[in-house]
N, CA and C atoms as a LAMMPS dump frame, in Angstrom:
ITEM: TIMESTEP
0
ITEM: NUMBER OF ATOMS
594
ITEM: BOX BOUNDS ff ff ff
-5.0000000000000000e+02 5.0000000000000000e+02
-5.0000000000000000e+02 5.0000000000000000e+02
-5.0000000000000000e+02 5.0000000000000000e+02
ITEM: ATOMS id mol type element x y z
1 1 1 N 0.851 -1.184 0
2 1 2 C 0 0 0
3 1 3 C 0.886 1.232 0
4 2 1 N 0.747 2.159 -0.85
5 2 2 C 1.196 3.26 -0.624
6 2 3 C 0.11 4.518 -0.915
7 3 1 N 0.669 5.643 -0.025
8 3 2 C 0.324 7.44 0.091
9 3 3 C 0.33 7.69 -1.184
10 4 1 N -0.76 8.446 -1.386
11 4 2 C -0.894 9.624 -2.804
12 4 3 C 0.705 10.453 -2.146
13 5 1 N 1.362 10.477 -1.248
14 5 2 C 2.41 11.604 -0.757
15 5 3 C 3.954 10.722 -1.4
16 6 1 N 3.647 9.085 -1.665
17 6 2 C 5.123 9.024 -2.074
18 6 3 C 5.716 9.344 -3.541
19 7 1 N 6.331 9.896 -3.691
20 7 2 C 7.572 10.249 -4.699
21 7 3 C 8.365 9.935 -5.332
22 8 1 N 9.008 8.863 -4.07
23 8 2 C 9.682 8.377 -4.516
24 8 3 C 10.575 7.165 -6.111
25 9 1 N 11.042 7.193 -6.579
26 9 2 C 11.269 6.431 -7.993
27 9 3 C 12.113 5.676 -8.379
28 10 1 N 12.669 4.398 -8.784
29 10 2 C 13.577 3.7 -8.686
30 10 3 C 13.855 3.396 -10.485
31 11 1 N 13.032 4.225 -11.272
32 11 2 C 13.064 3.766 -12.314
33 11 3 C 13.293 5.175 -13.135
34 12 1 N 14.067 5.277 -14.189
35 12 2 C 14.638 6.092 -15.044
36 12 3 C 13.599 6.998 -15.545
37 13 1 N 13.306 8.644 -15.926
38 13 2 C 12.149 8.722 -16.186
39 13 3 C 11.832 9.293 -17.691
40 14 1 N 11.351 9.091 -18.404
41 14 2 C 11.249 9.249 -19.884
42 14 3 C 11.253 10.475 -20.525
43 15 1 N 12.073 10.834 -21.273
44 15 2 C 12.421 11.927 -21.87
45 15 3 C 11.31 12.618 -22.323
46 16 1 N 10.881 13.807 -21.906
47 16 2 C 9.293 14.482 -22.083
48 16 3 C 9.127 14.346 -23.83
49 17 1 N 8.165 14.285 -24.4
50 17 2 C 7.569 14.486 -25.646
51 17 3 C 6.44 14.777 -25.705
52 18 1 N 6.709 16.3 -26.898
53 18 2 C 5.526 16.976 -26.639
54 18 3 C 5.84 18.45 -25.294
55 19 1 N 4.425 18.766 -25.307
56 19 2 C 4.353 19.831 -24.341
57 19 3 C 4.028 18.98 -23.102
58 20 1 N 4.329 19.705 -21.716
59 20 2 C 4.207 19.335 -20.55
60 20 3 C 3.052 20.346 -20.136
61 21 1 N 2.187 20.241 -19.16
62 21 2 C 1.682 20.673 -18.477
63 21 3 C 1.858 22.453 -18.52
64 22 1 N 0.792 23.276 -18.499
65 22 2 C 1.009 24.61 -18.716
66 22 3 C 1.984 25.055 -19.299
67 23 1 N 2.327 24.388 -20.578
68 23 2 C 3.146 24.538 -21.767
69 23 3 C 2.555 24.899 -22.907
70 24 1 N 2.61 25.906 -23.661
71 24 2 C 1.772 26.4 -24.955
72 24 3 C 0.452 25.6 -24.469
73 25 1 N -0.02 26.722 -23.891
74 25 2 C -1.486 26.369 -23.088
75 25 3 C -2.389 25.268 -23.395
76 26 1 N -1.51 24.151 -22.51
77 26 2 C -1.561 22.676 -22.771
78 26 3 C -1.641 22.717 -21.389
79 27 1 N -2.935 21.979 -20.905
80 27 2 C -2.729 21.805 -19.101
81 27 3 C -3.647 20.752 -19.256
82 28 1 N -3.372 19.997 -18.226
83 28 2 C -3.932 18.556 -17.843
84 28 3 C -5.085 19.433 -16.728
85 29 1 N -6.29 17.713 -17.373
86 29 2 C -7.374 18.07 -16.238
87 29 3 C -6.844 17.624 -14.71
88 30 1 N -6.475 18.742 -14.348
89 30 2 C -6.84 18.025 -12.446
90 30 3 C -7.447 18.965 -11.455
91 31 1 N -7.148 17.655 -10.954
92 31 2 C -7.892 18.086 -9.482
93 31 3 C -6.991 17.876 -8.528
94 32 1 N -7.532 19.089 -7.755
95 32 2 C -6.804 19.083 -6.19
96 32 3 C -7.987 19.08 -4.977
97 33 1 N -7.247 17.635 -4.586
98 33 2 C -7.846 17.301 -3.034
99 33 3 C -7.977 18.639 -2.267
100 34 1 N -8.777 18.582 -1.186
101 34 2 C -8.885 20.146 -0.125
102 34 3 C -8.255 19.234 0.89
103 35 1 N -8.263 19.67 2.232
104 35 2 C -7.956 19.208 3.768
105 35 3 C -8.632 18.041 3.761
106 36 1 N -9.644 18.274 3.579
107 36 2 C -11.262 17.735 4.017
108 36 3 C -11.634 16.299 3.238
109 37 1 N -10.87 16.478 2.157
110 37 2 C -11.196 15.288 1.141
111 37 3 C -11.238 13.628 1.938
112 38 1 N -11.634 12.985 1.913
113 38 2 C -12.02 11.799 2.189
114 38 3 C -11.764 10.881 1.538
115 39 1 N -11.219 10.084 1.337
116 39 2 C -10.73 9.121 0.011
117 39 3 C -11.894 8.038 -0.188
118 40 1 N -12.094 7.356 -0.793
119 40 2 C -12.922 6.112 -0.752
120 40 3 C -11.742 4.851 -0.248
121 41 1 N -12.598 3.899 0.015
122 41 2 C -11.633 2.831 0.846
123 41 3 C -11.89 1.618 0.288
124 42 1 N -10.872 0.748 -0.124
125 42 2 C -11.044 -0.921 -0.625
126 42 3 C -10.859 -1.407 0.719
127 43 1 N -11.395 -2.455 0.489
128 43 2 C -11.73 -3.553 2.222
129 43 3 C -11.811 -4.616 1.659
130 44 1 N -11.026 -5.866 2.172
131 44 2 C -11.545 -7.594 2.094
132 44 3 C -12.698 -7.892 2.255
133 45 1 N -13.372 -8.572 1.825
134 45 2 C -14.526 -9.195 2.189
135 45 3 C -14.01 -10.876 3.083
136 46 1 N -14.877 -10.887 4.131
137 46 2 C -14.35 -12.025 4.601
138 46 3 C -15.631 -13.203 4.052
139 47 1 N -16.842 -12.774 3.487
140 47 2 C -17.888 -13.935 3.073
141 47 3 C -19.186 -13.396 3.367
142 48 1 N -20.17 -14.312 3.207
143 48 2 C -21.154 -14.46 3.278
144 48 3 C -21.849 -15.009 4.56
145 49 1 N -22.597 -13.548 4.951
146 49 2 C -23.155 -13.988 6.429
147 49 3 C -24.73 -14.499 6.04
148 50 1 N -25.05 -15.393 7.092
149 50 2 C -24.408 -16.156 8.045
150 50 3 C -23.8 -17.455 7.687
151 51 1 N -22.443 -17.686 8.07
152 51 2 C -21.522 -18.732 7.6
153 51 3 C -20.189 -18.395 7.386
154 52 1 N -19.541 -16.837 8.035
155 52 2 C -18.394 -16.333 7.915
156 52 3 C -17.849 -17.299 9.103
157 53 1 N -16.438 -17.957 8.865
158 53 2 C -15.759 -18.567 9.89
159 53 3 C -14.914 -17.568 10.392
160 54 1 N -14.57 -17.817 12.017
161 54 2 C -14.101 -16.635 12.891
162 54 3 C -12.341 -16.746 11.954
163 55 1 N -11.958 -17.473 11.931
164 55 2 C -10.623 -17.703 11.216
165 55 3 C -10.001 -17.032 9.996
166 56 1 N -11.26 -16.874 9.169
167 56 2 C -10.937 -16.082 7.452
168 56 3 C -11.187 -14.557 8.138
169 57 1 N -12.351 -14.342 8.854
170 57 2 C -12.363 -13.042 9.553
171 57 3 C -11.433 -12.385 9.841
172 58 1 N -10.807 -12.763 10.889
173 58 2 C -9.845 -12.368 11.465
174 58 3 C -8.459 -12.73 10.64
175 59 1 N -8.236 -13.123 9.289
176 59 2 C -6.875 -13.095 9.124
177 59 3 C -6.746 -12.31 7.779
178 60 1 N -7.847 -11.816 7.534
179 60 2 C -7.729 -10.703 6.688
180 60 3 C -6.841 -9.538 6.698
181 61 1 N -6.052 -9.062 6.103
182 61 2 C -5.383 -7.939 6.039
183 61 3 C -6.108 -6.707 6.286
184 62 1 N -5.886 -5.502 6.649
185 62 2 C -6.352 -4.467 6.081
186 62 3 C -4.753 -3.308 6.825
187 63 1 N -5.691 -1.706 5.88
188 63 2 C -4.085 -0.995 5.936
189 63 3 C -5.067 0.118 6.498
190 64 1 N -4.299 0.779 7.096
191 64 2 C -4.913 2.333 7.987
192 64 3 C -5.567 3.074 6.994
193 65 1 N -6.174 4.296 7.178
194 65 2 C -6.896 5.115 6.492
195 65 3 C -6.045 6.006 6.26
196 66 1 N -5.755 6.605 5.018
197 66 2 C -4.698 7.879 4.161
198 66 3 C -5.058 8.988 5.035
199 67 1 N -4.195 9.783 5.363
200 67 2 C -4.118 10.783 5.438
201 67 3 C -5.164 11.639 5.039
202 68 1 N -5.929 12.546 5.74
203 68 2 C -7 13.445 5.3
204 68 3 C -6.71 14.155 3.778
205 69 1 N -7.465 14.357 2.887
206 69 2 C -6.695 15.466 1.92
207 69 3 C -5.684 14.005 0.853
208 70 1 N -5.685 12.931 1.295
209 70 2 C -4.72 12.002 0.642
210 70 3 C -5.449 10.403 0.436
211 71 1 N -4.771 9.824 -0.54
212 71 2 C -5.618 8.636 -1.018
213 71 3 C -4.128 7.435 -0.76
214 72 1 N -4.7 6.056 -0.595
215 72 2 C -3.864 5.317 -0.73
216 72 3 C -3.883 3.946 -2.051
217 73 1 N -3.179 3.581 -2.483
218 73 2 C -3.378 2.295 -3.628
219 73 3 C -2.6 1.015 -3.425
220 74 1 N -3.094 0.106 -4.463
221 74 2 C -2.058 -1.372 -3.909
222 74 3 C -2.035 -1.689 -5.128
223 75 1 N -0.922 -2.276 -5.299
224 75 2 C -0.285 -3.719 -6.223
225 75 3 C -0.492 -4.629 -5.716
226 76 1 N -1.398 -5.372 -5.984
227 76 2 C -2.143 -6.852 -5.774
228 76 3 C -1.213 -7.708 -6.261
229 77 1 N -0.583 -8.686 -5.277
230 77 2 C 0.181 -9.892 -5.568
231 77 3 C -0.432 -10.745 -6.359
232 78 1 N 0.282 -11.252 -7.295
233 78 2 C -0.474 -11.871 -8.437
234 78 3 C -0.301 -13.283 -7.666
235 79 1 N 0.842 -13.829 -6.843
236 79 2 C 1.059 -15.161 -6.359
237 79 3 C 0.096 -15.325 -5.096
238 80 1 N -0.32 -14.355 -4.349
239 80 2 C -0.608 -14.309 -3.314
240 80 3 C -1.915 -15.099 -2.994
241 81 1 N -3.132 -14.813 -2.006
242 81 2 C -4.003 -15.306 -2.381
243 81 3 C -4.966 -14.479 -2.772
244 82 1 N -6.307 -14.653 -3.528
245 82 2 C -6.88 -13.694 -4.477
246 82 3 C -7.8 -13.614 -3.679
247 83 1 N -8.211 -12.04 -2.499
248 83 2 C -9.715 -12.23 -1.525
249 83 3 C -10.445 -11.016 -2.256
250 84 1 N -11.75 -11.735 -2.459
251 84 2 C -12.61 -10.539 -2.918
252 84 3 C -12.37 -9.095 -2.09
253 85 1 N -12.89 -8.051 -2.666
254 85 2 C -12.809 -6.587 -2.236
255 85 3 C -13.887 -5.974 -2.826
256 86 1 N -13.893 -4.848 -1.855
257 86 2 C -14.814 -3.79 -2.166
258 86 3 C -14.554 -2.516 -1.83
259 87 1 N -14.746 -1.125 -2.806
260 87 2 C -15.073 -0.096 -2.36
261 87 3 C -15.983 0.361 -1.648
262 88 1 N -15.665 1.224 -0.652
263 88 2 C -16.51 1.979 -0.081
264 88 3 C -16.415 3.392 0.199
265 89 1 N -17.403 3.941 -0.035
266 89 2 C -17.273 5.821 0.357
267 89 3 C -16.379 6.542 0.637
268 90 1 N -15.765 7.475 0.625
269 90 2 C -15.348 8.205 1.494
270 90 3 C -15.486 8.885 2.518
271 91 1 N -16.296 8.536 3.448
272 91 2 C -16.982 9.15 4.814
273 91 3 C -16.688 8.809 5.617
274 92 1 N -16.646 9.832 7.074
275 92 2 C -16.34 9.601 8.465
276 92 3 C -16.228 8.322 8.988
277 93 1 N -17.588 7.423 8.551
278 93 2 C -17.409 5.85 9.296
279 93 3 C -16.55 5.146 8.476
280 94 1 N -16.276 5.168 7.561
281 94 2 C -15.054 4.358 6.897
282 94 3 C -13.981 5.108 7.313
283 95 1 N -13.84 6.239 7.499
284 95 2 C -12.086 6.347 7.841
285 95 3 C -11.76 6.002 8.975
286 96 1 N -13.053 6.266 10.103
287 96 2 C -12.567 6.173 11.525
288 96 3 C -12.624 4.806 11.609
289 97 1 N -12.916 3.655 10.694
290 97 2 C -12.534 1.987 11.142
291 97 3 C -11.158 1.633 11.349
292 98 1 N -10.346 1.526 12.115
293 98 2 C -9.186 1.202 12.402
294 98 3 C -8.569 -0.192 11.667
295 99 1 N -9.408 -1.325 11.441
296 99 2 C -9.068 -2.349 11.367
297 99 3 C -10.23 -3.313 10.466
298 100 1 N -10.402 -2.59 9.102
299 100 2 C -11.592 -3.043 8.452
300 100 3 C -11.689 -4.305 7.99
301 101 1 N -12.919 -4.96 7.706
302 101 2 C -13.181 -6.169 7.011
303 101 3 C -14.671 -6.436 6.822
304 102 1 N -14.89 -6.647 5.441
305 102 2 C -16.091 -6.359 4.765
306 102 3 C -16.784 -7.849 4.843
307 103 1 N -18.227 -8.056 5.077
308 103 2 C -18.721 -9.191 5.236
309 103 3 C -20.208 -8.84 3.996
310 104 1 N -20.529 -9.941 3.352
311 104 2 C -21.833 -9.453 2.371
312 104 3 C -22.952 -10.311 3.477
313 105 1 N -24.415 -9.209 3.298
314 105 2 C -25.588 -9.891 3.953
315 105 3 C -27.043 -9.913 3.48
316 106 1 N -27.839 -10.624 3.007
317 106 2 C -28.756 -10.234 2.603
318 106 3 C -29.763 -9.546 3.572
319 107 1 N -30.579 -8.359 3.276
320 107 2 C -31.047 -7.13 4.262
321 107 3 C -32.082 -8.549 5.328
322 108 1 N -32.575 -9.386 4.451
323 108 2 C -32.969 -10.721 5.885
324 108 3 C -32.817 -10.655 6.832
325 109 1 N -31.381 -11.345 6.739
326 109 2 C -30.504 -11.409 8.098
327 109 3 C -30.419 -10.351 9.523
328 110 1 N -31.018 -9.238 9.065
329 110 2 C -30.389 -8.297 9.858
330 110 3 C -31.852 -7.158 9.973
331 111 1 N -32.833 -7.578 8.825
332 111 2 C -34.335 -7.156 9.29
333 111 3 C -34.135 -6.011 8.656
334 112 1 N -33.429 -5.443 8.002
335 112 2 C -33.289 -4.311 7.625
336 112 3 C -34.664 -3.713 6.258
337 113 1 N -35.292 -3.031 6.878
338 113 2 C -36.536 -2.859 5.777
339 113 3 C -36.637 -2.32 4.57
340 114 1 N -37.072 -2.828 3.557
341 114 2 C -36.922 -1.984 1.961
342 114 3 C -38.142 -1.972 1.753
343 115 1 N -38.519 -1.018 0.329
344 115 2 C -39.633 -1.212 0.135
345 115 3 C -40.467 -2.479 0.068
346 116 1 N -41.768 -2.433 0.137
347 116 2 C -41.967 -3.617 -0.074
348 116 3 C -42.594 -4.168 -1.601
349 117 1 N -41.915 -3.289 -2.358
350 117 2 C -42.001 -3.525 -3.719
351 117 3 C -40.859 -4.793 -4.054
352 118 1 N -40.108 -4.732 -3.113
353 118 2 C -38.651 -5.407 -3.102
354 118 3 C -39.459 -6.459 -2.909
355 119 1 N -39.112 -8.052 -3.284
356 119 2 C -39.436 -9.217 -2.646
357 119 3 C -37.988 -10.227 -2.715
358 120 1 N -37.103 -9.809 -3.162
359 120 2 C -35.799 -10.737 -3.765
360 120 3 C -35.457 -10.113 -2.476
361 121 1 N -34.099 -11.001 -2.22
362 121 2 C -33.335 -11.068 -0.701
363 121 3 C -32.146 -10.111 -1.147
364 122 1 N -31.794 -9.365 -0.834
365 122 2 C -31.148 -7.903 -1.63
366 122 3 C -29.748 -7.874 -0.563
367 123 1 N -28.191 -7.943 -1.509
368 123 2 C -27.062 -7.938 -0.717
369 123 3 C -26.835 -6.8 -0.169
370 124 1 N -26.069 -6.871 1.078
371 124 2 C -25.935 -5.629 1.949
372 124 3 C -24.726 -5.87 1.937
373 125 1 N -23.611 -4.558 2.217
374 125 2 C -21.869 -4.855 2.474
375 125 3 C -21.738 -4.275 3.966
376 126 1 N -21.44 -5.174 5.232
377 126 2 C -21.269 -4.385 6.108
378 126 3 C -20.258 -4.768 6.335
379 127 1 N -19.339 -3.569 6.811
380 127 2 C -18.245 -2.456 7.419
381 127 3 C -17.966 -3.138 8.526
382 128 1 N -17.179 -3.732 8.831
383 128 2 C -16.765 -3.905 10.759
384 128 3 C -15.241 -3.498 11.088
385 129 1 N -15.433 -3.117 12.239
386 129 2 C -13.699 -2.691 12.839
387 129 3 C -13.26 -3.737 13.868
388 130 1 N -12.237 -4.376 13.424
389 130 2 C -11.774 -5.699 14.514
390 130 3 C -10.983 -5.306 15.441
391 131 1 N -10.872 -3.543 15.353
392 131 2 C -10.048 -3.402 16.523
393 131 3 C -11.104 -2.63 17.659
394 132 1 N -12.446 -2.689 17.48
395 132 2 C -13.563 -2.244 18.635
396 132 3 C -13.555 -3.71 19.016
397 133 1 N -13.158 -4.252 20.34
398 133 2 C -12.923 -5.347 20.576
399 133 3 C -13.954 -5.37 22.106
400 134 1 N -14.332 -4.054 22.033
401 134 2 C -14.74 -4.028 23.329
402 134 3 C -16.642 -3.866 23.562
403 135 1 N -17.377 -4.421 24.325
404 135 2 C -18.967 -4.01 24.534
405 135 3 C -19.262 -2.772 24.465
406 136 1 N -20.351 -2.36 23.81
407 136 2 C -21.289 -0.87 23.741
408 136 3 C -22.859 -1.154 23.771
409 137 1 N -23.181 -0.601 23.917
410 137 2 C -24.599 -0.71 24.132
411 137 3 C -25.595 -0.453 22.837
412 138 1 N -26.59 -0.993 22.361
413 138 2 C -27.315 -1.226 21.386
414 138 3 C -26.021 -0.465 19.772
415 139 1 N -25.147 -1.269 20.144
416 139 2 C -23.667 -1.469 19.106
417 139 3 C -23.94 -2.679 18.371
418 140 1 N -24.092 -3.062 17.034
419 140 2 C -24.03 -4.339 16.723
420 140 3 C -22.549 -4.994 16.965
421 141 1 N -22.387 -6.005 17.581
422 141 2 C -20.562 -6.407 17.611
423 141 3 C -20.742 -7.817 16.744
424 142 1 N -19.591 -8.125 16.412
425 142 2 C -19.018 -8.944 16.072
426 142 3 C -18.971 -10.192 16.725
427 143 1 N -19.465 -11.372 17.132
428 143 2 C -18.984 -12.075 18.152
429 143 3 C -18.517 -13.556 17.82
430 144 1 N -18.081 -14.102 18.595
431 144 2 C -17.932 -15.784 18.39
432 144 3 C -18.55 -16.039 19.837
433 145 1 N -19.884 -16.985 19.766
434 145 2 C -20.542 -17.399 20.473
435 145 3 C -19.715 -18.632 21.094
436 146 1 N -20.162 -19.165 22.474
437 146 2 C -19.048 -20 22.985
438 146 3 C -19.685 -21.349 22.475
439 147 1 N -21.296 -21.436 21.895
440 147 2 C -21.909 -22.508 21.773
441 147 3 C -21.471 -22.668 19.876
442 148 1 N -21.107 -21.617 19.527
443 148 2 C -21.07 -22.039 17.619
444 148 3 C -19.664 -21.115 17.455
445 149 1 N -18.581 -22.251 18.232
446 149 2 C -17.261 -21.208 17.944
447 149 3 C -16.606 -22.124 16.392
448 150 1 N -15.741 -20.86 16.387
449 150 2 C -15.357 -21.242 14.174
450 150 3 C -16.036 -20.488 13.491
451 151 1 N -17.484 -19.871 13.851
452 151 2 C -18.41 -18.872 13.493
453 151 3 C -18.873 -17.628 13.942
454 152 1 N -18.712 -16.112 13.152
455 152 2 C -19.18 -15.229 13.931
456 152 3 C -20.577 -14.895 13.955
457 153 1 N -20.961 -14.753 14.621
458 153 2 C -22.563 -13.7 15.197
459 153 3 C -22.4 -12.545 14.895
460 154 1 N -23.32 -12.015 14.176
461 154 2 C -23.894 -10.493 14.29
462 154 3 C -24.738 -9.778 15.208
463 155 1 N -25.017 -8.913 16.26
464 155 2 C -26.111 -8.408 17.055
465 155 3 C -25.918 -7.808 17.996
466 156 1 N -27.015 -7.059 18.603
467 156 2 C -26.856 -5.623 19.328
468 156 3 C -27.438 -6.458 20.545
469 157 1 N -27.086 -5.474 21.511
470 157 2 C -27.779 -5.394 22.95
471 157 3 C -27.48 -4.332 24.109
472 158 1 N -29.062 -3.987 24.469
473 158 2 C -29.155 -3.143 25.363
474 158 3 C -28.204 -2.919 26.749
475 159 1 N -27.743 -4.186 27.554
476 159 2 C -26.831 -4.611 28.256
477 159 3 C -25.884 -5.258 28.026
478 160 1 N -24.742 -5.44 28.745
479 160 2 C -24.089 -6.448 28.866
480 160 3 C -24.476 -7.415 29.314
481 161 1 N -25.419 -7.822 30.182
482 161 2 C -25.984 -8.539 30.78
483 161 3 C -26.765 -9.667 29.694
484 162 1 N -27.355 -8.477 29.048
485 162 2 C -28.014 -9.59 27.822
486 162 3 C -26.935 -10.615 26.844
487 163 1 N -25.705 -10.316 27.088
488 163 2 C -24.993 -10.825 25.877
489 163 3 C -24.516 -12.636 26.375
490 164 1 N -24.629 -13.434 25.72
491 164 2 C -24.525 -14.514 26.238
492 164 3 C -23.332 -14.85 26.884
493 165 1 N -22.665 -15.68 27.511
494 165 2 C -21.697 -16.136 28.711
495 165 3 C -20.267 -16.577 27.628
496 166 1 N -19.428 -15.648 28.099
497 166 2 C -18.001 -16.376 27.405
498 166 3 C -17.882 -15.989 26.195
499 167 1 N -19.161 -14.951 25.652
500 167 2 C -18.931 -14.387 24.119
501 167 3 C -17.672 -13.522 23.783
502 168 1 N -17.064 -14.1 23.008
503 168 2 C -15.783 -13.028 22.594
504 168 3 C -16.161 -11.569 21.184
505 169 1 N -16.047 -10.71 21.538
506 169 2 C -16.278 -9.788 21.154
507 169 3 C -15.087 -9.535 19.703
508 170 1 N -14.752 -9.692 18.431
509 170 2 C -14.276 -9.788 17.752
510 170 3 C -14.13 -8.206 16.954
511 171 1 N -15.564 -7.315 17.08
512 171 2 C -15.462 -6.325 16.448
513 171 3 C -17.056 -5.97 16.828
514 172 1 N -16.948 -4.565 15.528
515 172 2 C -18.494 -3.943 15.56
516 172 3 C -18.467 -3.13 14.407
517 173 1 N -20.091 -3.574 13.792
518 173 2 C -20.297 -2.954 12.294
519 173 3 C -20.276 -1.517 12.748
520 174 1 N -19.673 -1.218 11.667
521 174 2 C -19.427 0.466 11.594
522 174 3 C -20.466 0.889 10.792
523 175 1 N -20.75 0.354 9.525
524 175 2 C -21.295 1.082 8.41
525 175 3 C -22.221 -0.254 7.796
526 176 1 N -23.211 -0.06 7.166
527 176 2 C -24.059 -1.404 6.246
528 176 3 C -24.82 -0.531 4.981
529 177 1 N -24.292 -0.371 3.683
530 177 2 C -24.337 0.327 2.403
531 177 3 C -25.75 -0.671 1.764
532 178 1 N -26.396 -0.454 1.44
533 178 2 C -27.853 -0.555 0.985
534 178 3 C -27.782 -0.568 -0.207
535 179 1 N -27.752 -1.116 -1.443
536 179 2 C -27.707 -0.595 -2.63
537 179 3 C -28.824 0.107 -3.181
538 180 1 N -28.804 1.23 -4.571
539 180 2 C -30.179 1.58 -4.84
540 180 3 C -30.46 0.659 -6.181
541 181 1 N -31.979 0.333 -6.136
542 181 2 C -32.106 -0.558 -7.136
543 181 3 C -33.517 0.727 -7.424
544 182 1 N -33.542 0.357 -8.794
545 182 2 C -34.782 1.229 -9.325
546 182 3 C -36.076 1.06 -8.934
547 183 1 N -36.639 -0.49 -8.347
548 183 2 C -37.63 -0.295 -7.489
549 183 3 C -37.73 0.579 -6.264
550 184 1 N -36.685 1.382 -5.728
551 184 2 C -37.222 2.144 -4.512
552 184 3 C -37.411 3.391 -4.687
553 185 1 N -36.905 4.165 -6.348
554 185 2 C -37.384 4.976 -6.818
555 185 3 C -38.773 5.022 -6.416
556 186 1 N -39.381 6.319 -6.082
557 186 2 C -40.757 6.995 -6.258
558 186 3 C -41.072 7.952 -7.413
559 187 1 N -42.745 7.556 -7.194
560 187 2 C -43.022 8.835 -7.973
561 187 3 C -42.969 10.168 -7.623
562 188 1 N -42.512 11.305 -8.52
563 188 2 C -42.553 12.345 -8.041
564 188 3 C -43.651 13.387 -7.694
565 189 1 N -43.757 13.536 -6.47
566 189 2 C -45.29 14.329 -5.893
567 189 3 C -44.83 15.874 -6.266
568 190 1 N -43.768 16.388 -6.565
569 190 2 C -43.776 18.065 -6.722
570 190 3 C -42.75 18.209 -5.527
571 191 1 N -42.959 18.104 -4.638
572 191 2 C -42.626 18.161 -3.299
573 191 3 C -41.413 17.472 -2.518
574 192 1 N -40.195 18.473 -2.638
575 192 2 C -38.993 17.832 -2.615
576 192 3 C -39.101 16.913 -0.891
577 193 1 N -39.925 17.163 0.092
578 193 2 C -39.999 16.709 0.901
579 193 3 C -40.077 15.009 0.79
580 194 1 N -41.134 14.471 -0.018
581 194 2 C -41.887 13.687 -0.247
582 194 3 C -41.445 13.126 -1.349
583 195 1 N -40.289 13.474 -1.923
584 195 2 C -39.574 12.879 -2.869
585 195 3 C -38.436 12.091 -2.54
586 196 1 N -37.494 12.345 -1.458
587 196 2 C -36.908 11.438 -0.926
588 196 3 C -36.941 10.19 -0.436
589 197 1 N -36 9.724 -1.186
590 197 2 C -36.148 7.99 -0.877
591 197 3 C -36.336 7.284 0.059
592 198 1 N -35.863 8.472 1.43
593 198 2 C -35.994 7.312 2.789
594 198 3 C -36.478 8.395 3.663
């Protein structure tokens, strides 16, 4: 993984041809990041819940979040092993995940409501940080149950008290991305209120 900030070059660099950049008013389209910029983020997927084993979970890679204002990229080992990935946003809950790993869910699993024009079981990508290792309160965490260990659990609770005996706490969804499919489009009433999707 490397910084949009490295520079550095180990390779000879090619004799310019042509105009360069603000040369006989020749300028390349760019863009410049602000402070504020947010990068979007690639993440492993560890599988398909429910049936993620605690083992592929947890031995997933992941790399810190770039620098504000800065993006990071990879050279994918071609020998290595090949784990699905995904983009995600550039927003607050993806940068502040310390220790990401992407799990796919159908909105089922997790009750999550769509229209009910929807009737197909519709994939969800949720976000978890394996380094929130610790209980929160109506937090979905991550867990390995002591009765179905090799497997993680998804789910919230009001107490600690509620959480079952000897549960190891592995992480907690940060983020769960919804896709838009053209059934949740509405019709338009005039009324920007009443036009929004959710």
């Amino acid at each position: 993984i490397h910084t949009s900030t490295t520079t550095t070059t180990t390779t000879t660099l090619n004799a310019a041809v042509g105009n360069m950049h603000g040369e006989n008013s020749c300028f390349m389209p760019l863009l410049q990041n602000d402070e504020g910029y947010v990068a979007p983020r690639t993440v492993q997927i560890a599988g398909f819940y429910p049936g993620v084993d605690t083992e592929t979970y947890l031995a997933l890679t992941s790399e810190p979040s770039p620098e504000m204002g800065q993006w990071t990229y990879d050279f994918s080992d071609p020998d290595g092993p090949q784990m699905g990935t995904v983009a995600l946003p550039g927003m607050t809950s993806v940068y502040e995940t310390e220790d990401p790993v992407a799990i796919i869910a159908d909105h089922v699993e997790f009750n999550v409501q769509l229209p009910p024009t929807i009737t197909d079981r519709v994939d969800l990508v949720v976000l978890c940080d394996r380094a929130r290792t610790h209980f929160s309160e109506r937090k979905f965490l991550v867990m390995e149950l002591e009765e179905s260990p090799g497997v993680i659990t998804i789910g919230a609770f009001e107490s600690k008290g509620q959480m079952p005996e000897n549960t190891k706490i592995l992480g907690q969804v940060t983020l769960v991305q919804i896709p838009w499919l053209p059934s949740m489009q509405k019709k338009t009433s005039g009324f920007a209120e009443e036009d929004q999707l959710y």
